[in-house]
C-alpha positions, 0 to 999 in steps of 0.5 A, spaced: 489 476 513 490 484 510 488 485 503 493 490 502 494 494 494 498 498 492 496 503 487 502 506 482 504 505 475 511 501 477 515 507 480 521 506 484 517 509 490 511 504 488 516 498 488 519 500 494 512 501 498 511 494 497 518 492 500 517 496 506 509 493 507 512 486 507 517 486 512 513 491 516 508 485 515 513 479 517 515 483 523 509 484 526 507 477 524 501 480 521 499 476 514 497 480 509 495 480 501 498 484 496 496 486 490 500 491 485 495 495 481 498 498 475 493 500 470 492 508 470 483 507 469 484 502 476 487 507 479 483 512 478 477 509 480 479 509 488 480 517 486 487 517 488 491 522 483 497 521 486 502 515 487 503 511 490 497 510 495 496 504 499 488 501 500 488 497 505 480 492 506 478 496 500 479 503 504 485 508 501 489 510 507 495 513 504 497 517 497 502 521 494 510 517 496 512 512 501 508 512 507 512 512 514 513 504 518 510 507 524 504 509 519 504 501 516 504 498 524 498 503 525 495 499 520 496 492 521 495 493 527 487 494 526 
């Protein structure tokens, strides 16, 4: 299983993230864990200054918007 969070303070695009992380998740038959982080200290102490970012097993892989699906299958796939 993925341990997948989504780091952001509750914006439309960090909303958005975790849906599209889900159904990319559901397609591929991929079992994921989902965490949202909210909490501004949290988050910055991954290093991410912008949101929202994706960390997947404790790695940041993504910052700064929705990332692409083809970017998600990437790494559900590994």
């Amino acid at each position: 299983m993925k341990e997948i969070k989504v780091l952001g303070t509750g914006c439309a695009k960090c909303k958005n993230t975790i849906a599209l992380i889900q159904q990319v998740a559901e397609a591929t038959g991929v079992a994921v864990n989902i965490e949202k982080i909210e909490e501004l200290r949290d988050i910055t102490n991954y290093g991410v200054m912008s949101t929202p970012a994706v960390v997947l097993d404790g790695k940041v892989v993504h910052t700064g918007g929705i990332p692409s699906r083809d970017k998600i299958e990437q790494w559900l796939n590994h």
